[in-house]
Jmol script that loads the backbone (N, CA, C; Angstrom):
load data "model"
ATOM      1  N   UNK A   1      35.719  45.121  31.680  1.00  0.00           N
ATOM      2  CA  UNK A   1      36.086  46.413  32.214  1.00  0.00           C
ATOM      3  C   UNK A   1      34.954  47.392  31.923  1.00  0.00           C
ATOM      4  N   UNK A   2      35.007  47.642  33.034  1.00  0.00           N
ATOM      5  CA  UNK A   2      33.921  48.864  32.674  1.00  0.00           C
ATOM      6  C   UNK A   2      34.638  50.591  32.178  1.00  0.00           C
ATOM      7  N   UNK A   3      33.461  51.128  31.348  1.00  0.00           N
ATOM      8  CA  UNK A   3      33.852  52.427  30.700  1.00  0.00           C
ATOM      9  C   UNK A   3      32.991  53.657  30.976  1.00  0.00           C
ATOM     10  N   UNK A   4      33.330  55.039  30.674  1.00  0.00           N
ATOM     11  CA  UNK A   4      32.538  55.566  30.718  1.00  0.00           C
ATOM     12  C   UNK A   4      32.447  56.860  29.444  1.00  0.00           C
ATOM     13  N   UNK A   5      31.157  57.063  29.289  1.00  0.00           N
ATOM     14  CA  UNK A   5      31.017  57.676  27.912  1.00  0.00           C
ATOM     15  C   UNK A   5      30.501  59.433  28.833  1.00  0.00           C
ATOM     16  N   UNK A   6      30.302  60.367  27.386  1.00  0.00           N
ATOM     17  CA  UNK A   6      29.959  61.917  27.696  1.00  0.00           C
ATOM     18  C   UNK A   6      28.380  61.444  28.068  1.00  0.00           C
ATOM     19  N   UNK A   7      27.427  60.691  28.011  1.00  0.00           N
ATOM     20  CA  UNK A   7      26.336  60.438  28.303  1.00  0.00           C
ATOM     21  C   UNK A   7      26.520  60.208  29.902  1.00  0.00           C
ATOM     22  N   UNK A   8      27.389  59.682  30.727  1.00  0.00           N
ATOM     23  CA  UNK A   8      27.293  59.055  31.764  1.00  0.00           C
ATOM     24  C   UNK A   8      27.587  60.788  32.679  1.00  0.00           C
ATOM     25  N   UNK A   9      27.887  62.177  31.847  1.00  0.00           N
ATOM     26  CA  UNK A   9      28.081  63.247  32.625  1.00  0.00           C
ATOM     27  C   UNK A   9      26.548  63.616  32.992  1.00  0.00           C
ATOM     28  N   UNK A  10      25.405  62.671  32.295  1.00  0.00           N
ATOM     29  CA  UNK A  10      24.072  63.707  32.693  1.00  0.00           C
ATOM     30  C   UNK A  10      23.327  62.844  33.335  1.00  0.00           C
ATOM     31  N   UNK A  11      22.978  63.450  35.187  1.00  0.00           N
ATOM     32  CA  UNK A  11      22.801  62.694  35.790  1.00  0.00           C
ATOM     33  C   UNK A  11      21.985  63.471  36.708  1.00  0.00           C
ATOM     34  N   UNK A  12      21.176  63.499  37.449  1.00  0.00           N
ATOM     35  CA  UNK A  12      20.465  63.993  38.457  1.00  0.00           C
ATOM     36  C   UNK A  12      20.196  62.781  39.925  1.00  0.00           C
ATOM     37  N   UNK A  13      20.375  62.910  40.962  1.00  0.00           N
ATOM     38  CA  UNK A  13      20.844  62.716  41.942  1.00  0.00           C
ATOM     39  C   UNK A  13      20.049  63.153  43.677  1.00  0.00           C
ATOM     40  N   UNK A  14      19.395  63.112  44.133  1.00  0.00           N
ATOM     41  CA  UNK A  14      18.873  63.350  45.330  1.00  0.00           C
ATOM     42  C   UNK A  14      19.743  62.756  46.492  1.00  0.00           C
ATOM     43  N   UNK A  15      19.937  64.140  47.439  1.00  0.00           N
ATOM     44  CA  UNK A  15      20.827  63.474  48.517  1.00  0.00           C
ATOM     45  C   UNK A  15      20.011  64.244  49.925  1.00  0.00           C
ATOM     46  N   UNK A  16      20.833  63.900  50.645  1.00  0.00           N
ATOM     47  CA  UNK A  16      20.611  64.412  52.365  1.00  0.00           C
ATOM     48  C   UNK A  16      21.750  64.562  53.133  1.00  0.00           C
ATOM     49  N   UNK A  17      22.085  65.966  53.834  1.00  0.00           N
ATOM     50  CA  UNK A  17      22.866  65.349  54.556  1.00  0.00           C
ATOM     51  C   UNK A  17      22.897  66.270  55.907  1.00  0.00           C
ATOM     52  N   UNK A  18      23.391  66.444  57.316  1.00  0.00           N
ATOM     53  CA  UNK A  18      23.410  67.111  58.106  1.00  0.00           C
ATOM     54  C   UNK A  18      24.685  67.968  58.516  1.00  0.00           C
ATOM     55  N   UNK A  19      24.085  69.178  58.189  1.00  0.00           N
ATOM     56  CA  UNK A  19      25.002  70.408  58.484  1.00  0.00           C
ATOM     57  C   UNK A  19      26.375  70.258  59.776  1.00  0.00           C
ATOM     58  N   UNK A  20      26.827  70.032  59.875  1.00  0.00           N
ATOM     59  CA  UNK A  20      27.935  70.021  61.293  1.00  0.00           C
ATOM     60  C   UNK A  20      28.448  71.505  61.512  1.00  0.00           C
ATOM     61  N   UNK A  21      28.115  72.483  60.767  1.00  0.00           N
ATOM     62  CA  UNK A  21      28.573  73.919  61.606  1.00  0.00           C
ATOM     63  C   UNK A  21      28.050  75.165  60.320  1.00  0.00           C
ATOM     64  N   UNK A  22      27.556  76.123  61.155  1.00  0.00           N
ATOM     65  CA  UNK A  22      26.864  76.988  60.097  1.00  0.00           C
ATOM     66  C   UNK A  22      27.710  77.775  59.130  1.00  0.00           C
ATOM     67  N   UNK A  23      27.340  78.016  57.864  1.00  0.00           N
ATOM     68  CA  UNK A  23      27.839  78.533  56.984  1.00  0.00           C
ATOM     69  C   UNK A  23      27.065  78.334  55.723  1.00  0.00           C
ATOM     70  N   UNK A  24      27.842  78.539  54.733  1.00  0.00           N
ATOM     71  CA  UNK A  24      27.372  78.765  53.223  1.00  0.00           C
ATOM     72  C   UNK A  24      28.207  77.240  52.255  1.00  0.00           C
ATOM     73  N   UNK A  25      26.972  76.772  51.555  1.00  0.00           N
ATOM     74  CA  UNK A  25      27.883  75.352  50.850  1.00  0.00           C
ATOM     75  C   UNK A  25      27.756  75.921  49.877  1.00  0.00           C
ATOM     76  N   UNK A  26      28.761  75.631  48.873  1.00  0.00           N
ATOM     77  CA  UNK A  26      28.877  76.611  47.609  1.00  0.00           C
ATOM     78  C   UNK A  26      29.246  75.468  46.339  1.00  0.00           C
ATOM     79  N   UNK A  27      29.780  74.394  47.558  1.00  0.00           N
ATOM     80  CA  UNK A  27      29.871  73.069  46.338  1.00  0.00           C
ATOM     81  C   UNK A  27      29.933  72.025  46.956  1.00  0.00           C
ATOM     82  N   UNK A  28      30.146  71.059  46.234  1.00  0.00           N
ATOM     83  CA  UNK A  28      30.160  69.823  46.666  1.00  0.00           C
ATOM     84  C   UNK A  28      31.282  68.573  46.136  1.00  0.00           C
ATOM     85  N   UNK A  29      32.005  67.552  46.606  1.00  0.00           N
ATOM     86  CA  UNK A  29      33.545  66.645  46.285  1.00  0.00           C
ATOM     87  C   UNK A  29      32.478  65.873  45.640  1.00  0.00           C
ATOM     88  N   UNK A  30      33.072  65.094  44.842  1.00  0.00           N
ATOM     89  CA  UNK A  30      32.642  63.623  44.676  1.00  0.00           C
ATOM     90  C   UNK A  30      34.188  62.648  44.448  1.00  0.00           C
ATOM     91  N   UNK A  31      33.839  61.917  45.040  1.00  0.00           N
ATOM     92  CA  UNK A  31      35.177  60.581  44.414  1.00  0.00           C
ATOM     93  C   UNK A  31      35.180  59.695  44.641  1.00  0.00           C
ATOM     94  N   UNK A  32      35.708  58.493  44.418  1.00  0.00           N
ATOM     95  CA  UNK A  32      35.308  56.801  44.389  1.00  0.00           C
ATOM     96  C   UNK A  32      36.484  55.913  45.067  1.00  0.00           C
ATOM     97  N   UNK A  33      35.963  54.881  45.187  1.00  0.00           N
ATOM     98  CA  UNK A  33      37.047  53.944  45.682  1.00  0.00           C
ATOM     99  C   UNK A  33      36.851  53.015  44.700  1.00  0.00           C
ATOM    100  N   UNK A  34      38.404  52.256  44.867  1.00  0.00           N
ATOM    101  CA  UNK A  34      37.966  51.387  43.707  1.00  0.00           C
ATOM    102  C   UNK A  34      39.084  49.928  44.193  1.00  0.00           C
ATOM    103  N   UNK A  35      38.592  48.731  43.535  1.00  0.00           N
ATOM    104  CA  UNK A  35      39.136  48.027  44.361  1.00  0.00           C
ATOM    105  C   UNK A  35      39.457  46.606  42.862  1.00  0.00           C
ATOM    106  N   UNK A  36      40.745  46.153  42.917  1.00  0.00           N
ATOM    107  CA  UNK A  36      40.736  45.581  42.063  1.00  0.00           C
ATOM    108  C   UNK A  36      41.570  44.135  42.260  1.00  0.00           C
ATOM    109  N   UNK A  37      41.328  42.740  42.093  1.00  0.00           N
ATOM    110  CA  UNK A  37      41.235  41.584  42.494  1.00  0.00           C
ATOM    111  C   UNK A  37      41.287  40.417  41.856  1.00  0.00           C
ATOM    112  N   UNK A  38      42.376  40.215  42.059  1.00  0.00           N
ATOM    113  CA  UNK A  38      42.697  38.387  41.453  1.00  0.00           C
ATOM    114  C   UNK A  38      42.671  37.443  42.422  1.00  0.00           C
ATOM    115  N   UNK A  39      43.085  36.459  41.903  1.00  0.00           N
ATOM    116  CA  UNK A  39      42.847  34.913  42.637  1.00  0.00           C
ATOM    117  C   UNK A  39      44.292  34.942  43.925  1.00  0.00           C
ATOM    118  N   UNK A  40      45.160  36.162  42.824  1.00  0.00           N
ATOM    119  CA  UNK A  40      46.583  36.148  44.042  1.00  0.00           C
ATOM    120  C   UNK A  40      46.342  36.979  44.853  1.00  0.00           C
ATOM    121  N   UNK A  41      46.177  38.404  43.918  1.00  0.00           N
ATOM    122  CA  UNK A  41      46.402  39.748  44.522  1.00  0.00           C
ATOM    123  C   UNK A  41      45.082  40.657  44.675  1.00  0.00           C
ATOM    124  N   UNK A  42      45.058  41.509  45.826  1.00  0.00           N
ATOM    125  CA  UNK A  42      44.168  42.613  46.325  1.00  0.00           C
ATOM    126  C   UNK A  42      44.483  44.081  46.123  1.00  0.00           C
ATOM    127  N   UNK A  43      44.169  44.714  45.310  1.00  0.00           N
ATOM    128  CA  UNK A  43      44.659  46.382  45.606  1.00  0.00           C
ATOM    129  C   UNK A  43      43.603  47.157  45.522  1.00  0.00           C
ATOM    130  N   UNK A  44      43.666  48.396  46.406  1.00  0.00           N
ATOM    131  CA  UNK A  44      42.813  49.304  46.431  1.00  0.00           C
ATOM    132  C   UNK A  44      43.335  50.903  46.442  1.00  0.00           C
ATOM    133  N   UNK A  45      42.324  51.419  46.238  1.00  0.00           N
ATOM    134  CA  UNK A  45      42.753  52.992  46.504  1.00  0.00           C
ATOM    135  C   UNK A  45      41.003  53.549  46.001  1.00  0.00           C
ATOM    136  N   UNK A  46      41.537  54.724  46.637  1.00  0.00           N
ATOM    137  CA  UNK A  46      40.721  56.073  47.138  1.00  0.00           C
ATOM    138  C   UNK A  46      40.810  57.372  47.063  1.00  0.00           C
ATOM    139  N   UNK A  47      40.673  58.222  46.106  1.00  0.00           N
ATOM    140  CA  UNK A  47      40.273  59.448  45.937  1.00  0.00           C
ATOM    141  C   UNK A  47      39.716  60.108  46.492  1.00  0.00           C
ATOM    142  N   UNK A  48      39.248  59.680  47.984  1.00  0.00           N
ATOM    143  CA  UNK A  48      38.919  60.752  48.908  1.00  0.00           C
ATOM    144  C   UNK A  48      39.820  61.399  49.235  1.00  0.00           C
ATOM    145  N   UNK A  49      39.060  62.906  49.918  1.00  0.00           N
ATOM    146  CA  UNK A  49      40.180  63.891  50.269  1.00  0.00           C
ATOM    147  C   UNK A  49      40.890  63.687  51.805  1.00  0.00           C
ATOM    148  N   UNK A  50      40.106  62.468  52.401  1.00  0.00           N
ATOM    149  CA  UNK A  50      40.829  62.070  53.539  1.00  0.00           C
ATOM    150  C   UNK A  50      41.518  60.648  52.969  1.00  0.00           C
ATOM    151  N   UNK A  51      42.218  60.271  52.390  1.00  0.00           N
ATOM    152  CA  UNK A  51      43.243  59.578  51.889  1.00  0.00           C
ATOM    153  C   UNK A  51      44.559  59.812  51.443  1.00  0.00           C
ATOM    154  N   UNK A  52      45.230  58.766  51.901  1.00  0.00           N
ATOM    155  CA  UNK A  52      46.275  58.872  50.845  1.00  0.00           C
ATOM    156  C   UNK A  52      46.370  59.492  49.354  1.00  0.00           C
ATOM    157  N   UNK A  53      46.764  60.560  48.782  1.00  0.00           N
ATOM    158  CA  UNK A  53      46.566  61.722  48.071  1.00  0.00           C
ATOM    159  C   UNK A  53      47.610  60.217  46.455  1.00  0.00           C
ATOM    160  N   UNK A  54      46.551  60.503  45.461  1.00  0.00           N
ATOM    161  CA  UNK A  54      46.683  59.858  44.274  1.00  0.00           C
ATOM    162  C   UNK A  54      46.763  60.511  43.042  1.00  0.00           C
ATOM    163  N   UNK A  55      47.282  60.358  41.581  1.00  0.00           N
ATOM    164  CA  UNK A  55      47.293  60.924  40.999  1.00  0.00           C
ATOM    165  C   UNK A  55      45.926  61.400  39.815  1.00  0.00           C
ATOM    166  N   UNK A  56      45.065  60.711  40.577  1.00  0.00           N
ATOM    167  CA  UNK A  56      43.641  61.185  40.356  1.00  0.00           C
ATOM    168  C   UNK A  56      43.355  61.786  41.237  1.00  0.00           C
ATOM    169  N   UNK A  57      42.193  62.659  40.938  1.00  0.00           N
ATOM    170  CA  UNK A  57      41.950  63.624  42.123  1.00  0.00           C
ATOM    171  C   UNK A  57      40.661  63.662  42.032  1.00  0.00           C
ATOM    172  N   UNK A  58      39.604  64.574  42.946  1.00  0.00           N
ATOM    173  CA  UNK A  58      38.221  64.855  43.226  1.00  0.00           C
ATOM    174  C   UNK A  58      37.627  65.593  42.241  1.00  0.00           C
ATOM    175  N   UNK A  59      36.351  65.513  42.024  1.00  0.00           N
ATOM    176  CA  UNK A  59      35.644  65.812  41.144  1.00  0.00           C
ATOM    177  C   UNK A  59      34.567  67.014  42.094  1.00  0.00           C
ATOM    178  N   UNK A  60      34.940  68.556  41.868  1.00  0.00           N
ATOM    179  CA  UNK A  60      34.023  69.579  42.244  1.00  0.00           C
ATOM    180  C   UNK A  60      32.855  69.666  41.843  1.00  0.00           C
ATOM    181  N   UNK A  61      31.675  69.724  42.311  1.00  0.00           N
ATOM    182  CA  UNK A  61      30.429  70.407  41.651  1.00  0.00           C
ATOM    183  C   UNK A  61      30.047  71.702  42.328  1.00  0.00           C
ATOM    184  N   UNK A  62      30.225  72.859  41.578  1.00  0.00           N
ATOM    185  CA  UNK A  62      29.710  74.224  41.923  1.00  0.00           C
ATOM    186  C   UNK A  62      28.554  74.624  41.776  1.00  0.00           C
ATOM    187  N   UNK A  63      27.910  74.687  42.757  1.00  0.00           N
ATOM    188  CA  UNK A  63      26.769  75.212  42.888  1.00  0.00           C
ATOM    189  C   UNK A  63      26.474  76.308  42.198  1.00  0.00           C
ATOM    190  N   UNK A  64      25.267  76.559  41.725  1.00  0.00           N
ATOM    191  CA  UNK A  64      24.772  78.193  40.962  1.00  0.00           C
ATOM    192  C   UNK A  64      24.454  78.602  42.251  1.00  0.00           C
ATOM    193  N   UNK A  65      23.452  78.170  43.049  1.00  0.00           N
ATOM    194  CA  UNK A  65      23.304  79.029  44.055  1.00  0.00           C
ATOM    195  C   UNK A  65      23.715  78.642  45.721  1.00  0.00           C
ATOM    196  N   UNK A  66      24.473  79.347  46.676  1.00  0.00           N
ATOM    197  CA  UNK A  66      25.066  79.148  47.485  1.00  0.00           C
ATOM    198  C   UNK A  66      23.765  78.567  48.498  1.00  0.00           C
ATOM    199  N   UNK A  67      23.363  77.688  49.580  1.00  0.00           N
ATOM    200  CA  UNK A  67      22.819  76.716  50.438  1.00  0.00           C
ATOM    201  C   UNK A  67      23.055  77.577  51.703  1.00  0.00           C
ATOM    202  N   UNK A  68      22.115  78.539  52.716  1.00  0.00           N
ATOM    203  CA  UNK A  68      22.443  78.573  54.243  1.00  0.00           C
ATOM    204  C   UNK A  68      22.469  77.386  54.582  1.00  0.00           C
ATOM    205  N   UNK A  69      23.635  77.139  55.520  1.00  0.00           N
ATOM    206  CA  UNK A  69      23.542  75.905  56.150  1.00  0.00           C
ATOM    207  C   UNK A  69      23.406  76.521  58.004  1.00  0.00           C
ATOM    208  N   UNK A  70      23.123  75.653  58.632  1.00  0.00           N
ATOM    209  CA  UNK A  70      22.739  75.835  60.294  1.00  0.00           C
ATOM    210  C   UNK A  70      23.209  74.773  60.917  1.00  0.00           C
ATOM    211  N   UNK A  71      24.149  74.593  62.138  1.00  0.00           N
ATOM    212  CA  UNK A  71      24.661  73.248  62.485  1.00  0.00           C
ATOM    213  C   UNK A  71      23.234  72.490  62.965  1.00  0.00           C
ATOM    214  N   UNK A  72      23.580  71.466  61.966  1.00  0.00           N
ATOM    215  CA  UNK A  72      22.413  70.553  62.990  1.00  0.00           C
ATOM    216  C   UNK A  72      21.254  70.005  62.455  1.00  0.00           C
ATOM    217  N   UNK A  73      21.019  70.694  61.410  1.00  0.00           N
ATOM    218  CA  UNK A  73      19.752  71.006  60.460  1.00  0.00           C
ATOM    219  C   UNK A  73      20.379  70.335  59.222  1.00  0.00           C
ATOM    220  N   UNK A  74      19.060  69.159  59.019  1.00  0.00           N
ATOM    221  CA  UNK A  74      19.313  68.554  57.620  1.00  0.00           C
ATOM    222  C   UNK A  74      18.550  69.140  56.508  1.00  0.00           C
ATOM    223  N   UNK A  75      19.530  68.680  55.165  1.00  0.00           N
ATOM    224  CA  UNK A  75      19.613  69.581  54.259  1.00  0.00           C
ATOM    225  C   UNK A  75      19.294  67.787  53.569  1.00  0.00           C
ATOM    226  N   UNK A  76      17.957  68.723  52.475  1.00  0.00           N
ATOM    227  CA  UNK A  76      17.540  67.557  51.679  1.00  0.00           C
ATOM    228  C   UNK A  76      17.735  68.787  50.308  1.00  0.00           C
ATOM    229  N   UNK A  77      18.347  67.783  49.566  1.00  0.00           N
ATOM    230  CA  UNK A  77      18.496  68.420  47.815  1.00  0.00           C
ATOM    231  C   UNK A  77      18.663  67.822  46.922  1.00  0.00           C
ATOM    232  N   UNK A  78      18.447  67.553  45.704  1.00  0.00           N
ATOM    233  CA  UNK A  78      18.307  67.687  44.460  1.00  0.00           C
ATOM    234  C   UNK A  78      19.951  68.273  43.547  1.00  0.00           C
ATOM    235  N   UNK A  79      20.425  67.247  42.717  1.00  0.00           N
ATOM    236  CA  UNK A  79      21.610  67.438  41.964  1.00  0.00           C
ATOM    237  C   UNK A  79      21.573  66.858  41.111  1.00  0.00           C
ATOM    238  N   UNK A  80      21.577  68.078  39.977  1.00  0.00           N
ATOM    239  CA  UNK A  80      21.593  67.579  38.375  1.00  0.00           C
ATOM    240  C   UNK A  80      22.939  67.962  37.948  1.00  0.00           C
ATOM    241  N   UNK A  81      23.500  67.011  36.650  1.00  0.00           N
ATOM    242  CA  UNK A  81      24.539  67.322  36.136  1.00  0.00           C
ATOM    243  C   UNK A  81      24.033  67.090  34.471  1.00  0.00           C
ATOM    244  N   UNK A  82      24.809  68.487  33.879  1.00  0.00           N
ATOM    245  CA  UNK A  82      24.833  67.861  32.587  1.00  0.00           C
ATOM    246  C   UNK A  82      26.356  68.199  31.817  1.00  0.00           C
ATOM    247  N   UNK A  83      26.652  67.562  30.321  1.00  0.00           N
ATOM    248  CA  UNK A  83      27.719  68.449  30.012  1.00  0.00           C
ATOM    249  C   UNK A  83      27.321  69.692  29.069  1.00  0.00           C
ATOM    250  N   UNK A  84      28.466  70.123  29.065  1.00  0.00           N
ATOM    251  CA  UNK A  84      28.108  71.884  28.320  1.00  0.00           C
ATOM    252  C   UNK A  84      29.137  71.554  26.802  1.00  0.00           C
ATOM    253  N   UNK A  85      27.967  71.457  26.010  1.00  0.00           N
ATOM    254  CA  UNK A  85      28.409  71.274  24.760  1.00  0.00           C
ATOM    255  C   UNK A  85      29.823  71.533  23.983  1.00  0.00           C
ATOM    256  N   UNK A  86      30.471  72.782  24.281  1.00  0.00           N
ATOM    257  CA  UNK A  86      31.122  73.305  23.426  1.00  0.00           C
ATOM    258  C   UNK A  86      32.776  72.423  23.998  1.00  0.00           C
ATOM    259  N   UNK A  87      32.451  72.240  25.766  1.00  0.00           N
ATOM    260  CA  UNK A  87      33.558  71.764  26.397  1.00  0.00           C
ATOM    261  C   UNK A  87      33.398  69.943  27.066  1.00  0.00           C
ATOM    262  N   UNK A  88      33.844  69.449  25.991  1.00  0.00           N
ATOM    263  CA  UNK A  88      33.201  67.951  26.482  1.00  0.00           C
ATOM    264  C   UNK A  88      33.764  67.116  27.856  1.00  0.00           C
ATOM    265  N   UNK A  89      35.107  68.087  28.090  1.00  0.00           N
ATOM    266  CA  UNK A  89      35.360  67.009  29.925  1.00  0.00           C
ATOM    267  C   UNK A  89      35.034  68.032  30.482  1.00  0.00           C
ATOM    268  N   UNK A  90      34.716  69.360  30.512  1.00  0.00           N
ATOM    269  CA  UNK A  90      33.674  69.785  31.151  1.00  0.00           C
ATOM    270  C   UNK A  90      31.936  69.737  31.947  1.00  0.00           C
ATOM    271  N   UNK A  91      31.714  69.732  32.977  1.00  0.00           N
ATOM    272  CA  UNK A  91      30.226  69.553  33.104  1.00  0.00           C
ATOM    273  C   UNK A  91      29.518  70.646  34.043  1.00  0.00           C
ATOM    274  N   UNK A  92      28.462  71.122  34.246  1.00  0.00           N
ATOM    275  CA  UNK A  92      27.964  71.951  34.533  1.00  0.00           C
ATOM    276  C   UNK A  92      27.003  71.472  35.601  1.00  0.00           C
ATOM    277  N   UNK A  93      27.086  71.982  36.987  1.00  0.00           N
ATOM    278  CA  UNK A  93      26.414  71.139  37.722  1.00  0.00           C
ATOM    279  C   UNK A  93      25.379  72.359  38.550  1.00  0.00           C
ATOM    280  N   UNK A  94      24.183  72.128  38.750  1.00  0.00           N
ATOM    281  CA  UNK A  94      22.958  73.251  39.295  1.00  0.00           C
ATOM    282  C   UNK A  94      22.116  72.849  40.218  1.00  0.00           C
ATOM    283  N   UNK A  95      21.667  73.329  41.242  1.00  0.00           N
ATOM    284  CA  UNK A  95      21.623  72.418  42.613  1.00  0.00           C
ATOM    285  C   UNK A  95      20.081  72.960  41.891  1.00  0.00           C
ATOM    286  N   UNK A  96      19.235  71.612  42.562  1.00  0.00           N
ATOM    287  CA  UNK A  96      17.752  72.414  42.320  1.00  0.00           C
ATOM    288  C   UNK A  96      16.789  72.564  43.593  1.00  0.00           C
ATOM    289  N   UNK A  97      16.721  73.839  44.246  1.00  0.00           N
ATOM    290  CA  UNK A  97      16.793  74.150  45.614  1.00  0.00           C
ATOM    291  C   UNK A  97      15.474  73.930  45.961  1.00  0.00           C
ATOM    292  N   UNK A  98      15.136  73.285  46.670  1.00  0.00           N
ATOM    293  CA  UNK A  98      13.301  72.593  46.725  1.00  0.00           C
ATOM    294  C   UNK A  98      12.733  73.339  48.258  1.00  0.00           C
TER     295      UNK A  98
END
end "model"
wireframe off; spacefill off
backbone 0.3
color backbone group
């Protein structure tokens, strides 16, 4: 089984993605699928926000600084995470705007 420790909150990340209608991104979802499997049985589930709604939920990252977005126009960025000491399931996430 896999685990995860307060080390696995500090992470930096490069993504891309294309705007579909203009506005301001101020954050960003993250969430997983996960899929688990025996020799009998298959089960899955999904924490996306287009799913069947679970008693885990999505993981926000708030931007420090808000992104113009433009429909149409790809957006290349930079995402660091770290945690903030004092609050350990807390994490602090800061887009680094290139």
């Amino acid at each position: 089984m896999q685990s995860c420790s307060v080390a696995d909150l500090e992470f930096q990340s490069d993504f891309s993605l294309v705007a579909k209608v203009d506005g301001q991104l101020t954050a960003l979802v993250g969430f997983f699928d996960v899929e688990f499997q025996s020799v009998l049985h298959k089960k899955s589930f999904s924490t996306s926000p287009c799913d069947i709604p679970t008693h885990w939920k999505q993981t926000v990252f708030l931007l420090e600084t808000p992104i113009s977005l433009a429909a149409g126009k790809l957006l290349n960025e930079s995402m660091r995470s770290s945690s903030l000491a004092e609050e350990q399931h807390d994490a602090a996430c800061l887009n680094d705007n290139r």
